[in-house]
Every structure is written in C-alpha cells, then in structure tokens.
KEDREN-571983 format. One line per 10 residues: their letters; for each residue x, y, z of C-alpha. Coordinates in steps of 0.05 Angstrom, whole numbers. Example, Ala and Ser with C-alpha at 12.3 -4.5 7.8 and 13.67 -1.06 7.14 Angstrom:
as> 246:-90:156 | 273:-21:143;
END
This chain:
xxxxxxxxxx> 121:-1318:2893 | 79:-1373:2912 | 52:-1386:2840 | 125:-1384:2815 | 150:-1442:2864 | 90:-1479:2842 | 107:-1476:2767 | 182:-1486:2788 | 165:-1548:2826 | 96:-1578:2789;
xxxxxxxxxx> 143:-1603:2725 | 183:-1640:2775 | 129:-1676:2816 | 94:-1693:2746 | 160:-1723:2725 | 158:-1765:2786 | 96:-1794:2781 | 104:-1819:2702 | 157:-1861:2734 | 145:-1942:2738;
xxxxxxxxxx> 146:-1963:2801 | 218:-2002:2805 | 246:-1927:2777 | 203:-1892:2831 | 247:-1940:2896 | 310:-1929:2862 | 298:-1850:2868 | 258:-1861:2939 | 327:-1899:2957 | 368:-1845:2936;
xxxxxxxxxx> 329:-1785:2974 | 335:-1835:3022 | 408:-1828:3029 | 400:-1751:3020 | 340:-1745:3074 | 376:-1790:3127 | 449:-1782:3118 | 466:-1731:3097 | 408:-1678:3114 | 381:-1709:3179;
xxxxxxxxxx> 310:-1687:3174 | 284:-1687:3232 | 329:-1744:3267 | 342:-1719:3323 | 257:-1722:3344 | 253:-1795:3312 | 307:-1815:3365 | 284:-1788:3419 | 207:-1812:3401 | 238:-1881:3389;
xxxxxxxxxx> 272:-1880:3463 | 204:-1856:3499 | 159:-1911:3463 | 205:-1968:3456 | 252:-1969:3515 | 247:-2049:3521 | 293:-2058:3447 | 359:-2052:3451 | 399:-1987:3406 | 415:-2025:3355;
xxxxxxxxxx> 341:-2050:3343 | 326:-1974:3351 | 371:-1959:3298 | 338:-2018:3248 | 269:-1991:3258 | 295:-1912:3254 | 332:-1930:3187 | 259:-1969:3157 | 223:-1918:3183 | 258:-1870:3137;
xxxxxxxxxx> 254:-1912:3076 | 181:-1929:3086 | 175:-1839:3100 | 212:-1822:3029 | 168:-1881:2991 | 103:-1854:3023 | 120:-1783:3003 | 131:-1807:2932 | 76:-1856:2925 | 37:-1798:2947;
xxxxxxxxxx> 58:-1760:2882 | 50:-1822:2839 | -20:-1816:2851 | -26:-1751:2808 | -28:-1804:2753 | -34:-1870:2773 | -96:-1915:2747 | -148:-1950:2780 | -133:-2012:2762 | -58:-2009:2785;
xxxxxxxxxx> -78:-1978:2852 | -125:-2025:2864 | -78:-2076:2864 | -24:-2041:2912 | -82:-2024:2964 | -133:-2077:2982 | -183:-2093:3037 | -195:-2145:3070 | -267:-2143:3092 | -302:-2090:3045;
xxxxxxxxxx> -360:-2123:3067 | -355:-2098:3127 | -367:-2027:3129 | -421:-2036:3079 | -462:-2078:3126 | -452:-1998:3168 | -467:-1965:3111 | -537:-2009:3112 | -543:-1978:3184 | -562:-1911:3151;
xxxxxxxxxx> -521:-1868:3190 | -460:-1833:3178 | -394:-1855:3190 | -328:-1839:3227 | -264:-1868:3210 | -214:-1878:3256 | -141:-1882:3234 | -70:-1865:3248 | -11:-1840:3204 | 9:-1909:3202;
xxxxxxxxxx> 25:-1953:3135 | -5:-1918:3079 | -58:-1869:3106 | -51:-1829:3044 | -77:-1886:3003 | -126:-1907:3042 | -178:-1857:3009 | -175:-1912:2955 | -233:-1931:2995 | -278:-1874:2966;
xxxxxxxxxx> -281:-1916:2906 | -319:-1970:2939 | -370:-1930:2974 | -438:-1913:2975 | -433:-1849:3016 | -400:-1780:3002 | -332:-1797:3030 | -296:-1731:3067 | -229:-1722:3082 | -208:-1675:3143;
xxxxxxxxxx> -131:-1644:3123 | -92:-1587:3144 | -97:-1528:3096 | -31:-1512:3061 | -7:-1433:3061 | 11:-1436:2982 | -55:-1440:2953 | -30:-1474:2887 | -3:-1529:2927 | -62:-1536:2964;
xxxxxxxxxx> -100:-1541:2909 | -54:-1600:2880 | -60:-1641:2943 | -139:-1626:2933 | -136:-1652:2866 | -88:-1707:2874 | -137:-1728:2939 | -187:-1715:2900 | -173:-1771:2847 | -203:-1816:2897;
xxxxxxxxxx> -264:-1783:2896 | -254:-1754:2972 | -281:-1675:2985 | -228:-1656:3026 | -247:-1602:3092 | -196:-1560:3128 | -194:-1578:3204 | -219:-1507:3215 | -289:-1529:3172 | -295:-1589:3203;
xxxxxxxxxx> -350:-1584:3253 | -386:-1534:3200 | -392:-1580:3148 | -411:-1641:3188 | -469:-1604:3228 | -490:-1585:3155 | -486:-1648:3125 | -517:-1675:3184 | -579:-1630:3188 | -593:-1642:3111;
xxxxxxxxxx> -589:-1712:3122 | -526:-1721:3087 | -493:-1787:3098 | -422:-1790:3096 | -360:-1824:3115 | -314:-1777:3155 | -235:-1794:3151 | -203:-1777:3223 | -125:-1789:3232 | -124:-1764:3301;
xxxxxxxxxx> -58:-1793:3328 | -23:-1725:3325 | -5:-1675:3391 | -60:-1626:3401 | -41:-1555:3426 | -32:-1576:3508 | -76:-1511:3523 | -130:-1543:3484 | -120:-1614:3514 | -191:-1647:3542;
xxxxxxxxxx> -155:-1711:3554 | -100:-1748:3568 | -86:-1820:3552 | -24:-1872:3575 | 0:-1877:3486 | 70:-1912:3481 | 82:-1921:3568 | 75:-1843:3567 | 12:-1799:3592 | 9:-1749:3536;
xxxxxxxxxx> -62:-1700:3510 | -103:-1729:3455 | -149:-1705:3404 | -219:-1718:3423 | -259:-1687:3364 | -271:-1745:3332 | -304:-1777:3388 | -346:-1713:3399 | -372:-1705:3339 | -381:-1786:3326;
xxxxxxxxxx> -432:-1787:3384 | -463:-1713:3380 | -483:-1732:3301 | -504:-1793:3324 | -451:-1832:3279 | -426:-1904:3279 | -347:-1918:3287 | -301:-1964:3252 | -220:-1962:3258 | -180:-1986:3194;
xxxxxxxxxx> -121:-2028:3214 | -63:-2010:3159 | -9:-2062:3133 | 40:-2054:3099 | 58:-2128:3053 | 116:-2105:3015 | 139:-2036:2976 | 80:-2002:2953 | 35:-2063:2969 | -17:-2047:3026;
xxxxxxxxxx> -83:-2072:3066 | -130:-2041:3107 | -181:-2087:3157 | -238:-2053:3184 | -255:-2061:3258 | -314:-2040:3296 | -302:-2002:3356 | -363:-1992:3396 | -443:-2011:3387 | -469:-1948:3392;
xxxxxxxxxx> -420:-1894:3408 | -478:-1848:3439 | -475:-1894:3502 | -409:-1904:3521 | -373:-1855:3574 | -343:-1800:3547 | -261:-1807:3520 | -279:-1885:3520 | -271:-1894:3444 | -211:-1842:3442;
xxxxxxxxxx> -179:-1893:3497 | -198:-1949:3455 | -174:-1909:3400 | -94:-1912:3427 | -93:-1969:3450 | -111:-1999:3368 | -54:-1955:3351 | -2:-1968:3402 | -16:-2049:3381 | -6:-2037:3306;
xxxxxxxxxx> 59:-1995:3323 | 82:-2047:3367 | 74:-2106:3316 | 112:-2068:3258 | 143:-1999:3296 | 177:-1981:3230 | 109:-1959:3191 | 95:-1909:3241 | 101:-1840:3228 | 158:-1827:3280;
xxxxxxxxxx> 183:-1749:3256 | 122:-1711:3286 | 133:-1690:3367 | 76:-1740:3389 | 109:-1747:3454 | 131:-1669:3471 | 79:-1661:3520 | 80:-1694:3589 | 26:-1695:3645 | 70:-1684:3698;
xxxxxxxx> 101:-1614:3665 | 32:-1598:3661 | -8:-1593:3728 | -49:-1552:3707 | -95:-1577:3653 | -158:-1619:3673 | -199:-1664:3650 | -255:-1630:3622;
END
C-alpha cells in the first residue's frame, strides 16, 4: 500500500516542481482557496493560536495575518517540492545571507556547531546553507511512517548536501560524531510543543507560560559546541534571507535553560515584526502551566 500511494502521488509532485515559478503561485493560490475555504485545515487551531499570542490587534488584523499565513503555508509546501529539481544557481538567488562571513569566522573556532531556528519564513530552504560550508551539515527531522516518502524528503533534503537524523538518533549520532572528532553543523528548529510529561522547562513564549524543548541547549553545552540563531525573512514570494546571530560566548558557562530563554525570546521578536510567516497550524500553545501543577523544573 504504501509503495502504491508513493507511485500514485510521485508523478504529481515531479509535475509540480518542473513548473516556473509564476505557474507554481498561480497553483499555490488556488490550493490556497481549496486549503482555506473550502477545506479549513486546521483553522480552527490558527485562530485560537492567533488570539493567545496576539491579543493587542484587533479581529480584523487577525483575520489579515490568518489569511497570509495561509498563502505563505501553501507556497512553502510547494516551494518545498520545487526543490526536487530546482538548480543552484536559481536557488541561490531566492535564498541569500546576509553575513556568510559570519559563521565561518565559528567555523574557524574548530568546534561544532548548533543552529538555532524556528519554523519561521523559509526553514525548509535554509539548508541552502550546506552549500556554503566547511563542515558536515546535519539536519534533525521527524521520520515519516511511509518509507518511500521518507526517503523523498531525504533525497529532496538531501540536494543541499544535509545528512538528515531522525529525532530518535539524535543524541547517538552527535556523541559519535563528537567522540571521532567530527565537526558538524547541527540544524535545531525547536519552536514546537514537547510532550508536557517530558517538559524540563517552561518559558513566558507569546504572553503565555508554555514547556519548551531543551535538547538543543543540552547537547550544545555537553559537546562543548558554539551557538548561532538564523534570523529568517521573508522579501517577497519565494525570495528569502537568513542573518546569523550569535547567542552566547561560550554556552558551557551560562546557567542552564539560559540560551533556550534567549532562544524564545529571538523567536517571539521575529513573529512579532512579520506574525504572518510563522507557522501558526501546529498546537504551540495547548499546554498551560497553570493546568499543569505538577511538572517541575528539573
């Protein structure tokens, strides 16, 4: 079953991502129409994230950055299958960086290297930045169930010369990498809800007290790793920038949950300067401190 969905649906997505770019929005504004309208994925959660983090704008802005949010969700979905074929060259020139220069002054630090981002603008691009790189660039993802899929987003990731680790593999293959002196650059978009039995920590995201990842952190200081956050931008359809931004000196001496802090508070100002690029249909906000007594910090 799974490998006959996959042949079903492969032709399709190939298809897609033949298409120029000005055909690609006129079919992202049509699934638009079809996503929003008529199927309502998931509207319901965007609203009610949209109320919790932005109670200061009024319905009707609500309803502006809800309706953008949707259209910037449908291009990133398809801009993510353009890149089955895209070129270099073209991506190059849709996803830029401002100050390359940079992380390779960390790279000349000779130690490995977490990223810190959010699923904000075009995080799906921003492996672009393997191309640039000295060091084996990783990307942590979520396994999918139907292995021929999986192996398509693997590939497709894989264009940008990223190795790609399940979330389950992730401490595994950093220790690994780390004891054989492996330098890397580890990818971490660690925005997302963590199970709340699992939660270490709990930080004030959006005006609401809600449990964090803190892996990132963890590992960043127990491998003795330097930090950098990438700012996304979005400058027009399927034109983006990333800025690099140095978090800490030396993460190995700051208080623990201190960078995961600093973390949410980068992310809360991007979404607050352009709320629309945000990835609003995940339940970021479904857990609350206060219907949660018992958990502790750790």
């Amino acid at each position: 079953m799974q490998l006959a969905l996959f042949l079903i649906v492969y032709p399709i997505l190939w298809i897609i991502s033949i298409l120029p770019f000005r055909v690609l929005y006129f079919l992202s504004d049509c699934i638009y129409v079809l996503v929003y309208y008529i199927v309502g994925y998931r509207k319901k959660v965007v609203r009610e994230n949209l109320a919790l983090a932005l109670p200061h704008l009024s319905d009707k802005e609500r309803l502006r950055i809800e309706k953008e949010s949707y259209h910037h969700l449908v291009d990133g979905f398809l801009e993510m299958i353009k890149t089955m074929t895209i070129s270099d060259a073209e991506i190059n020139k849709r996803f830029t960086f401002t100050n390359m220069e940079l992380y390779h002054e960390y790279e000349a630090k000779g130690k490995s290297i977490s990223i810190f981002c959010a699923h904000y603008s075009s995080y799906e691009w921003l492996l672009i930045m393997n191309k640039h790189i000295n060091f084996e660039g990783f990307g942590i993802y979520k396994k999918i169930k139907n292995k021929y899929f999986d192996k398509l987003v693997r590939d497709i990731r894989g264009k940008f010369d990223a190795t790609l680790i399940d979330t389950k593999e992730t401490t595994q293959v950093m220790v690994e990498n780390y004891r054989k002196g492996i330098k890397g650059v580890y990818g971490f978009a660690a925005d997302q809800s963590p199970k709340v039995w699992k939660a270490q920590h709990w930080v004030t995201f959006m005006g609401k007290e809600v449990p964090v990842h803190t892996g990132a952190e963890t590992l960043t200081k127990r491998l003795k790793m330097n930090a950098l956050f990438v700012k996304g931008e979005k400058l027009g359809r399927g034109r983006y920038q990333a800025t690099f931004v140095p978090m800490v000196e030396d993460p190995s001496k700051v208080p623990d949950f201190e960078m995961t802090d600093m973390f949410f508070k980068m992310v809360e100002q991007q979404i607050l300067e352009k709320p629309e690029y945000y990835l609003w249909t995940h339940k970021r906000w479904k857990h609350n401190k206060e219907d949660h007594p018992e958990t502790t910090e750790k």
